[in-house]
N, C-alpha and C positions, 0 to 999 in steps of 0.2 A: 908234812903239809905240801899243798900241789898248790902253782897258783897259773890261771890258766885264763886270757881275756874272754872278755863277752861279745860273742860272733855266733852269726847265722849258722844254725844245724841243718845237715842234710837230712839223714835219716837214722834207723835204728837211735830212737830215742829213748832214754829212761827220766822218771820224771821223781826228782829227788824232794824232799823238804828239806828245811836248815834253818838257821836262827842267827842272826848277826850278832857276833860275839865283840867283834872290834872295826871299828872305820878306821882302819891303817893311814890313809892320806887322801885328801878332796882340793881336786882344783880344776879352779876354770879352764875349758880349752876350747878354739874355735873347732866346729866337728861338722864339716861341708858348709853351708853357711847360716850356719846357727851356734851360740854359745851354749855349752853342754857341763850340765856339774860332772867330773870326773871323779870318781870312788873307789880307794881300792879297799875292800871288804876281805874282811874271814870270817867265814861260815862255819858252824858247827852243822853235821850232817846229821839231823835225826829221825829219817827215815830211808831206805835204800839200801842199795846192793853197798854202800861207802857209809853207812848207818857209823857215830862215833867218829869219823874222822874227818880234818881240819880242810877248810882247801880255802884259795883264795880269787876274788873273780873281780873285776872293774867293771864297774859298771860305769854306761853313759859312754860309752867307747863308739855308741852306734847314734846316728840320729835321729831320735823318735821322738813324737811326739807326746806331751806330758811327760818326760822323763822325772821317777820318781826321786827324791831325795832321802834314804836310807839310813835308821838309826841303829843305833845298839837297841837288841833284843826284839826286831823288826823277824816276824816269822815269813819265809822265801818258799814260795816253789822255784826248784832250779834244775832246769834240763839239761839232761849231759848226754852227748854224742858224740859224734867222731870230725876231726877233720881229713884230706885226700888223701893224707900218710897214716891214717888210723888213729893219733893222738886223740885222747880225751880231751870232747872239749865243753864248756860248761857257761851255760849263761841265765841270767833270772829272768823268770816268764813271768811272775808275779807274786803279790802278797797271800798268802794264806787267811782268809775271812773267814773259816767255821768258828770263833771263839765269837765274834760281833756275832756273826748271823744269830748262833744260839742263845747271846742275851738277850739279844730283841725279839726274840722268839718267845724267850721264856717270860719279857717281859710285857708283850702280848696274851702269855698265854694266862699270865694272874691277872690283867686288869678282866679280861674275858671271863674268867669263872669267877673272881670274888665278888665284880662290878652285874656282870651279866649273870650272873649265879644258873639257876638248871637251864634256861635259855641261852646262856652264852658257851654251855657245854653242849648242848645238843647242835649248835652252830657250827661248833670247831668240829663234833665227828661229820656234820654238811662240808666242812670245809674240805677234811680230809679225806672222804667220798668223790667231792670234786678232782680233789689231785690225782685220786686213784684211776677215775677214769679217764681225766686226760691223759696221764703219763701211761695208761693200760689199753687206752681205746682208741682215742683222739689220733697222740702221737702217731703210734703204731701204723696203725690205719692210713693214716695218711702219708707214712711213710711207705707203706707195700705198694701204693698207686691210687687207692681211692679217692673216691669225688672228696674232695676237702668240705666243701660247701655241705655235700648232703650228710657227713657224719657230722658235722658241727652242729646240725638240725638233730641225727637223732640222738648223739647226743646230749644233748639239751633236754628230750625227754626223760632222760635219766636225772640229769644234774637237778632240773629243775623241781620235777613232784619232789625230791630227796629234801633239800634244803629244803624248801616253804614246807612241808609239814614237823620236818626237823624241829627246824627257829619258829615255827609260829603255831605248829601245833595242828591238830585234825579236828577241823570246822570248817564252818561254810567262810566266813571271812579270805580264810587260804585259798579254800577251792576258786572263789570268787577270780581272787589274785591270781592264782595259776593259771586258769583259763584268760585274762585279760593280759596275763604275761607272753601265751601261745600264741597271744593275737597278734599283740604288739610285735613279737619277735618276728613275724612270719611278712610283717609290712615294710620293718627293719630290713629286712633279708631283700624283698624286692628291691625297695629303694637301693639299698646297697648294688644288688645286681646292676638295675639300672643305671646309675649314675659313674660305676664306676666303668661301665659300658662307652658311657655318652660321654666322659671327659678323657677315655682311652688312657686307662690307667693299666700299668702292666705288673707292678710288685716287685719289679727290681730297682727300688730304689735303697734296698738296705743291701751292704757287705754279705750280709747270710743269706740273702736269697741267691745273688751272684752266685756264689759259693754251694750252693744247692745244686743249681742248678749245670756249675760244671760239673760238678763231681759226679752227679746220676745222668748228667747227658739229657736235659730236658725231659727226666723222667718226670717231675713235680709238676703239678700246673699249681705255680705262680700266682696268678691272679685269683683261682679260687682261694688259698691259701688266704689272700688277702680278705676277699668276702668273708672266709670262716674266720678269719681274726676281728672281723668286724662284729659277727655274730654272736660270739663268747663275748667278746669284750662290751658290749650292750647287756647281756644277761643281769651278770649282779644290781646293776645301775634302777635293771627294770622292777627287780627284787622289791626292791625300797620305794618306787612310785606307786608299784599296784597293791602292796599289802597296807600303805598307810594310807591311800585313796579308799580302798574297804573298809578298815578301819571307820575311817570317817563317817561312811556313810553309815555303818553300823550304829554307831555311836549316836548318829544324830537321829538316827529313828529309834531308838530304845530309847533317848529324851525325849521324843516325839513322839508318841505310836498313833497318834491323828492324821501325821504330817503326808501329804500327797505327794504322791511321782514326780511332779514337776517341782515341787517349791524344796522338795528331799536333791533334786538332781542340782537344781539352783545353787541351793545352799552348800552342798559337798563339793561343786566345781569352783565358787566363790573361795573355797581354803586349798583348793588344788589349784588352782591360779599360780596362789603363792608361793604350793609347793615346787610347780613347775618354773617358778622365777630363781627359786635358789636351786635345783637341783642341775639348772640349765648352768648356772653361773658354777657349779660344782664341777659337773663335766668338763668344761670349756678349761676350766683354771688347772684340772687334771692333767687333759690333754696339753696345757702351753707349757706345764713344768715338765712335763716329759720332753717337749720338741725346741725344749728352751735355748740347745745352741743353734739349733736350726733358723728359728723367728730372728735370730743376732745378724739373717743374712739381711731380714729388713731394714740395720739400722746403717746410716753411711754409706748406702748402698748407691752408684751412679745409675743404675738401671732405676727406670720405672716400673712405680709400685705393678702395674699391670704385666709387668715382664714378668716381677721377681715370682707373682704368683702361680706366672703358668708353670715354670718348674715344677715336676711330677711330685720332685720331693717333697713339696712343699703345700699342691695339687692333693695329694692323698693325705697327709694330714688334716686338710680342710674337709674333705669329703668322708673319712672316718667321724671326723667330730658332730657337723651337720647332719650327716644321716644317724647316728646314733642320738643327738639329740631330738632330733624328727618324732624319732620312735620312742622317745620319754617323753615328748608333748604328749602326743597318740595315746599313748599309754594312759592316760588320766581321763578322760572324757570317756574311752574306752570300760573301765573300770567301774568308772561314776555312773555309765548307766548299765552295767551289768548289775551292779549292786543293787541299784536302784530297783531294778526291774524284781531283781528276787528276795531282796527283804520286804521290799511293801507285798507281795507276791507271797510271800511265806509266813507274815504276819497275818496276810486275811483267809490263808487256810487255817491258820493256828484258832482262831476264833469260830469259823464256820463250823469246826469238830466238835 
């Protein structure tokens, strides 16, 4: 058994799993000026070059924040390096999450085919088409130098025909929505450009972009990165406005086959209204659960609200959410008279033959 504190590694890392077998002793201790659970753990190593054997590590020795509290049969990654005399030294980086990840997976993956039956299977190979080409195209790509923005646009040409006839199948309905999705996306993208121009927005306001951008030396441009996150990130959303705005109007002229251009556009924008009331509130409530410890700088805050907001950090959150909502207004009125124009349009050649 080796028992060995928990301290900053240099380098030549290896990166161990293990399993907490016993919480040897836990106690309070001031650790620089914060109170720190102290933990002395022994790990069972089961994976690694020390695979089978015992060691022991404290944790909460350093002060960090959220410092976790550790149980018996708690699964560890745990890095082991050296200190300036060579000794092995070993500290926990974090919990191991592939067992959670994979049951929420699996249990996404039965509500989808039993619930969704051949439509929620042809979804999930869209889904996993999408991941393929970001982690194969996207990524890549924008890792070697290129325009962030303009691959996220093409893209897009791939992600998007893929999905909509996947999930909804090879009709005009779809085609409808795809072209009103092209539209939408491409005013998204402006807007975006613009605004995030006009409020001199720059994309380092996360950890990993910093970190990007030391590490390659201002190889990355930053801010397009952020455009292109804005661009994907509007996709799916747009998914679901323009196929069930088509939809509609389908719907309501195949009740209809009298009903004219204008009182067909009326009536479908009449139930897109609505739609556009929850989808907006859908977005919005997305975006505030993600930036939820962020928005906590508004509460108690001695600055005015006008201050707190110019903050970039806080600046490009708003300007993500707005301009993607912009382009899911857009997106319906859009829609509503493309449809418009080619069901009454395809109805009166259907008759003239």
């Amino acid at each position: 058994m080796r028992i060995f504190a928990q301290e900053e590694s240099p380098a030549n890392q290896e990166t161990l799993e293990g399993k907490v077998i016993e919480v040897i002793r836990e106690d309070i201790k001031l650790v620089g000026e914060q109170q720190n659970l102290i933990q002395d753990l022994e790990i069972l190593i089961t994976k690694g070059s020390l695979k089978d054997q015992k060691i022991v590590i404290q944790a909460g020795s350093m002060p960090l924040a959220g410092q976790a509290k550790y149980k018996v049969g708690n699964r560890l990654l745990i890095t082991k390096s050296f200190d300036f005399e060579g000794n092995d030294v070993f500290y926990i980086s974090d919990f191991i999450r592939r067992r959670a990840l994979l049951l929420v997976f699996i249990i996404f993956f039965i509500l989808a085919t039993v619930i969704g039956k051949w439509r929620g299977i042809t979804s999930l190979i869209g889904l996993l088409i999408s991941f393929i080409v970001i982690f194969k195209f996207i990524l890549p790509q924008i890792y070697n130098g290129q325009d962030p923005v303009l691959i996220a646009i093409a893209a897009s040409f791939i992600i998007l025909p893929v999905n909509f006839f996947l999930s909804h199948g090879f009709n005009r309905k779809t085609t409808i929505a795809l072209i009103s999705t092209f539209i939408a996306l491409i005013i998204t993208g402006i807007l975006a450009k613009f605004f995030v121009d006009f409020a001199h927005l720059t994309g380092f306001t996360s950890e990993e972009a910093g970190f990007l951008q030391i590490t390659k030396k201002g190889f990355f441009n930053i801010k397009g990165i952020l455009l292109a996150g804005i661009i994907i990130g509007t996709l799916g959303v747009l998914d679901d406005v323009t196929v069930s705005q088509s939809a509609i109007v389908q719907q309501l002229k195949e009740s209809r086959p009298k009903i004219g251009k204008k009182e067909l556009f009326t009536r479908s924008m009449n139930v897109g209204k609505d739609h556009i009331a929850s989808m907006i509130n859908t977005l919005i409530l997305v975006y505030t659960g993600a930036a939820l410890p962020l928005l906590l700088l508004f509460i108690d805050n001695p600055q005015p609200f006008q201050e707190v907001i110019n903050y970039e950090l806080i600046s490009e959150e708003i300007v993500r959410a707005l301009v993607g909502s912009s382009g899911l207004i857009l997106a319906v009125p859009i829609t509503t008279f493309l449809a418009t124009l080619i069901f009454v349009n395809y109805k009166r050649s259907q008759k003239t033959k």
